[in-house]
N, C-alpha and C positions, 0 to 999 in steps of 0.2 A: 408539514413536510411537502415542497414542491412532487410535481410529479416527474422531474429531471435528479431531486434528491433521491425517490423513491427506485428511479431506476439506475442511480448509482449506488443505492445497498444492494439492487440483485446482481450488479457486476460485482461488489465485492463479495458478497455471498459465493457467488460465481466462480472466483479466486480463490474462495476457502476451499471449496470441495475439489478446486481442481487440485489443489496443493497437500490439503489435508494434513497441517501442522500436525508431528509428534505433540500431544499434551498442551497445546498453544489454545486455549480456549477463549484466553482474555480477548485476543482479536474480534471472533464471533460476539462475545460478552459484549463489547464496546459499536460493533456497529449494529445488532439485530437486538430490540429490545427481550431480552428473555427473563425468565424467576430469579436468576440474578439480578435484579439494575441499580446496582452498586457502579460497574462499569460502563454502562450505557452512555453511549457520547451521540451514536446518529451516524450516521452515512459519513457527512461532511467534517462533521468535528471528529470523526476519530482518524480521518487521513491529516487533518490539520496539524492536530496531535503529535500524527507520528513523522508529520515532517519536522516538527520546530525540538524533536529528540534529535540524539544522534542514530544511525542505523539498528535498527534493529535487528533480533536472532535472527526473526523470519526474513527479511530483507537478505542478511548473509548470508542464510541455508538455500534461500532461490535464488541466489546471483551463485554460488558456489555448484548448485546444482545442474546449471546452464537456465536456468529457468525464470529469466530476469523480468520477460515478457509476462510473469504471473506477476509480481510487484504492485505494488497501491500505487506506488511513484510511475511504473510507464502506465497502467489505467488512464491518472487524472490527466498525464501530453496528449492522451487524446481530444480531438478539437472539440467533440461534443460535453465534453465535461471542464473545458475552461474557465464557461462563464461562474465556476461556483467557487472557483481559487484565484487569490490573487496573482499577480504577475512574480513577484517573487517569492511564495510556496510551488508556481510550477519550473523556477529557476534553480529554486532548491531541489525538486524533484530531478530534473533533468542534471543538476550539476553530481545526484548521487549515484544516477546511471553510470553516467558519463567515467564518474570513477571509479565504481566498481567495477567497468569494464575495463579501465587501464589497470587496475590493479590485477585482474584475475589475468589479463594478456601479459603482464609481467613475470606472475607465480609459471604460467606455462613455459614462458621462454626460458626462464633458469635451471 
């Protein structure tokens, strides 16, 4: 694991605790190796992962929560974590923003 891998598990680590899923442990499972490594995927492959899904719980529960700025998706728009995603996983990323934020401006205005 690069040392720019390494410091994008302690951002997402970072995001776990700041967030601290209800019962959501697959998350943790999937990017910190632990006694589980069934789900273990790595820093890199578990954002990969959950872009080429459709949104996830957590994803909805922290756009829902105002808390979009916790997200895997705005982490990797940061510029120092570009070079690890292609150009269209950070397209996807930014396009899942972009619409949960028109979506939740919508819910409010009705």
């Amino acid at each position: 694991m690069s040392d720019l891998e390494k410091q994008l598990e302690s951002e997402l680590l970072r995001l776990y605790e700041a967030w601290k899923p209800p019962s959501r442990n697959r998350f943790l499972q999937m990017v910190k190796r632990t006694k589980n490594t069934a789900l273990y995927r790595g820093p890199v492959k578990t954002v990969k992962f959950l872009l080429d899904r459709p949104e996830s719980p957590g994803f909805t529960d922290l756009v829902r929560a105002g808390k979009s700025d916790l997200t895997v998706e705005a982490l990797i728009l940061q510029a120092k974590w570009k070079p690890l995603f292609t150009q269209a996983e950070l397209d996807t990323a930014a396009k899942r923003l972009s619409d949960a934020e028109k979506k939740k401006s919508r819910s409010t205005t009705v």
